[in-house]
Short mmCIF file of the C-alpha atoms (twelve columns), coordinates in Angstrom:
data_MODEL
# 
_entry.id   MODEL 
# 
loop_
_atom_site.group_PDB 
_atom_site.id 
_atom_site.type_symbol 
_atom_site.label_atom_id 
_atom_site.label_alt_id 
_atom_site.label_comp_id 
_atom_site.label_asym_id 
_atom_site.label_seq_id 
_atom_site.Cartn_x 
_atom_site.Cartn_y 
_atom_site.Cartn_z 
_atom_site.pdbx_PDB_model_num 
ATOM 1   C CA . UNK A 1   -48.625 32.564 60.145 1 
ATOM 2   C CA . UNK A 2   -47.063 31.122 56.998 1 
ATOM 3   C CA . UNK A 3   -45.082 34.677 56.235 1 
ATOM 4   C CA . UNK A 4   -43.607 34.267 59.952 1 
ATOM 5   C CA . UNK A 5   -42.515 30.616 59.395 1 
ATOM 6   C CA . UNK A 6   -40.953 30.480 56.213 1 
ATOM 7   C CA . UNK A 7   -40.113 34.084 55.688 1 
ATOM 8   C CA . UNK A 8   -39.357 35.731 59.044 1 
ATOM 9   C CA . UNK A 9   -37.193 35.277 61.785 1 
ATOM 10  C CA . UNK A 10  -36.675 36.946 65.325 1 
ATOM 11  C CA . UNK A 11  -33.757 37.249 67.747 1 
ATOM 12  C CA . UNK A 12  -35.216 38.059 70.825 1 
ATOM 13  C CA . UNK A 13  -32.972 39.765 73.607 1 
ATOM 14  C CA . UNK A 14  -33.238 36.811 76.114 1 
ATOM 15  C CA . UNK A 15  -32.573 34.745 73.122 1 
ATOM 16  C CA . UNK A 16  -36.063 32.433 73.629 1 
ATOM 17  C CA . UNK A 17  -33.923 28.985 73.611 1 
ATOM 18  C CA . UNK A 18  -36.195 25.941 74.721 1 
ATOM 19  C CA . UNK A 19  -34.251 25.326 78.447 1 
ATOM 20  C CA . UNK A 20  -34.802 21.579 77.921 1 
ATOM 21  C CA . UNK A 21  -33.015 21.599 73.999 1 
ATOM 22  C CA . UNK A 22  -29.757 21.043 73.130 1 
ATOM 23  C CA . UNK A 23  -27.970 23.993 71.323 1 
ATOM 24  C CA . UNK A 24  -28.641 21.531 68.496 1 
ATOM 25  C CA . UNK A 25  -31.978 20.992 69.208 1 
ATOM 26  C CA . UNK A 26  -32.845 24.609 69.103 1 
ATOM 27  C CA . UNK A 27  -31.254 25.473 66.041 1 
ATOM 28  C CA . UNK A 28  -33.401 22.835 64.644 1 
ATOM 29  C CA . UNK A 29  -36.567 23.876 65.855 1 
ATOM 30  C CA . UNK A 30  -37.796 26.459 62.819 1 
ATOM 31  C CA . UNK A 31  -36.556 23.649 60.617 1 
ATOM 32  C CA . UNK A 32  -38.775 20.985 62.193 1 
ATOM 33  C CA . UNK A 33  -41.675 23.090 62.260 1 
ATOM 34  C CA . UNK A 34  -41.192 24.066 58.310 1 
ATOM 35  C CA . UNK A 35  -40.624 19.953 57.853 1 
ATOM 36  C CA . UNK A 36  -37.301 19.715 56.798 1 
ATOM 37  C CA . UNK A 37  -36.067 16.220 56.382 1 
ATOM 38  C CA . UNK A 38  -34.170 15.050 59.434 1 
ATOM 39  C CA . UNK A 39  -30.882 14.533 57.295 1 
ATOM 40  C CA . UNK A 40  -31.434 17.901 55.764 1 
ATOM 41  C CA . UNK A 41  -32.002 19.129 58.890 1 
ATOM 42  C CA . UNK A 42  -28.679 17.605 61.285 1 
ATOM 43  C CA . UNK A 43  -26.636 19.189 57.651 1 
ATOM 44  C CA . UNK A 44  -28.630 22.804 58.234 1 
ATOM 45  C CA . UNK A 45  -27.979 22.635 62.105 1 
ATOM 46  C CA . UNK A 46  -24.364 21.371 61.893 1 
ATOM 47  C CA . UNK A 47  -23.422 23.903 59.293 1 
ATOM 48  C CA . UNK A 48  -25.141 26.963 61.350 1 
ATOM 49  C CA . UNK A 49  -23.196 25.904 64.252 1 
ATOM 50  C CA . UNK A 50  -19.830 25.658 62.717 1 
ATOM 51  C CA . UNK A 51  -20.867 29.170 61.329 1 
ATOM 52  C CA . UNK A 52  -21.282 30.845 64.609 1 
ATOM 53  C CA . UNK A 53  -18.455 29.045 65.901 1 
ATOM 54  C CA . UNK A 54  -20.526 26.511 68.154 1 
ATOM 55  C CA . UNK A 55  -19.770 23.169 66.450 1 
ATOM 56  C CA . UNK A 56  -18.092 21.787 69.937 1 
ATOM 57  C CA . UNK A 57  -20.945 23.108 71.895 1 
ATOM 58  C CA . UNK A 58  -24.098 21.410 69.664 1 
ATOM 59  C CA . UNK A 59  -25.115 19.017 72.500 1 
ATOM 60  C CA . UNK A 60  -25.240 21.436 75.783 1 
ATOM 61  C CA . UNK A 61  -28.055 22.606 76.978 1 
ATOM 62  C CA . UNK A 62  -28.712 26.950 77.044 1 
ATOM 63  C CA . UNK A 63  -27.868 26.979 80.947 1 
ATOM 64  C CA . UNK A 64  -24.284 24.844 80.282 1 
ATOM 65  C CA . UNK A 65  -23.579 28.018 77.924 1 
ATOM 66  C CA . UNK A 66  -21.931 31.293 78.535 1 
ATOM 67  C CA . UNK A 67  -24.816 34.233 77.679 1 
ATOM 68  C CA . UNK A 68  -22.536 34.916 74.614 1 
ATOM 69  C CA . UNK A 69  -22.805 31.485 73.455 1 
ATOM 70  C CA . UNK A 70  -26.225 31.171 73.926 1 
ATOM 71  C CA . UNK A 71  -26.407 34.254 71.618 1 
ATOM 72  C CA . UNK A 72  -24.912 32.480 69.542 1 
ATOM 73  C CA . UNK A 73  -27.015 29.717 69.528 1 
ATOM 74  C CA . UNK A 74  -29.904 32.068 68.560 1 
ATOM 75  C CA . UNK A 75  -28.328 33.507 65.774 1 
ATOM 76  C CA . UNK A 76  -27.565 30.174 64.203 1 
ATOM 77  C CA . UNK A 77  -31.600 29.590 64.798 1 
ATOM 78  C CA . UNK A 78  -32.906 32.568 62.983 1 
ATOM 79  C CA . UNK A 79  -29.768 32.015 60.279 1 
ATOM 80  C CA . UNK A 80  -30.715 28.069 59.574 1 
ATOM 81  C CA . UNK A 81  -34.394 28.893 59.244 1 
ATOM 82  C CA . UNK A 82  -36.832 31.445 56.811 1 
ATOM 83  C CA . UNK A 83  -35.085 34.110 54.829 1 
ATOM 84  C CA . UNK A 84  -34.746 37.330 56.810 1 
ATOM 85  C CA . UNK A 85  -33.932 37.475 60.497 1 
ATOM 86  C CA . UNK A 86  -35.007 40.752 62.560 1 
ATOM 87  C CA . UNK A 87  -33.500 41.561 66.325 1 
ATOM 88  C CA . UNK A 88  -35.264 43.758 68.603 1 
ATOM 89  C CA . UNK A 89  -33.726 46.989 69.477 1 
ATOM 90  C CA . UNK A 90  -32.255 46.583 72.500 1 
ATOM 91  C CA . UNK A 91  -30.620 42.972 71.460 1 
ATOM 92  C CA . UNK A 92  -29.420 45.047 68.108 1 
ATOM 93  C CA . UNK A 93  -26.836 46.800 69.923 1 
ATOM 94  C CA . UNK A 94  -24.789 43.412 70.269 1 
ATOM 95  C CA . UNK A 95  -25.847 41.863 67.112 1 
ATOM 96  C CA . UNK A 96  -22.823 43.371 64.991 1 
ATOM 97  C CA . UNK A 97  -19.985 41.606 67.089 1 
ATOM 98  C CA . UNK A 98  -21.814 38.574 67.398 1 
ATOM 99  C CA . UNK A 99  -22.707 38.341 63.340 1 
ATOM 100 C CA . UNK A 100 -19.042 39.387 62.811 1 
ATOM 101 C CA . UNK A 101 -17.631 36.507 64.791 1 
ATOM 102 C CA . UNK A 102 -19.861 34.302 62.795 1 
ATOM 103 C CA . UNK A 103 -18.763 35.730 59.973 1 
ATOM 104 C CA . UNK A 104 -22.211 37.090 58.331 1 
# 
């Protein structure tokens, strides 16, 4: 379990963003659950956001977002938290424009 939370994350295809979260809130999830300081933590999520071009966007909720930007929102999870990110297959196929437009 300790390998999964610090080491590994996953991009799942329907993105597995907590309904009731913010887009902030979600990024910040992994980093809560490895016990980041809070301040540490609103840095991490701000930054990750800005990265995937989401800084506007950090206090809707997944259904107030396009799919896109809810893709988006996922890819600034698995970025903020552990080391390496994997995406299943089928979610792969759209992973390279996404990454590109958040310039990873």
């Amino acid at each position: 379990m300790r390998l999964r939370r610090e080491t590994v994350a996953y991009i799942f295809q329907s993105f597995g963003l907590l309904p009731v979260l913010s887009a902030a809130e979600n990024v910040g999830v992994p980093l809560r659950i490895a016990g980041m300081a809070p301040r540490e933590r609103e840095e991490r999520v701000a930054l990750m956001l800005s990265t995937v071009g989401l800084a506007g966007h950090a206090g809707q909720r997944p259904g107030e977002l396009s799919g896109g930007q809810q893709q988006r929102v996922a890819i600034a999870r698995a970025l903020a938290g552990p080391s390496h990110s994997r995406a299943n297959a089928p979610w792969s196929l759209r992973a390279p424009q996404a990454l590109r437009h958040a310039g990873v």
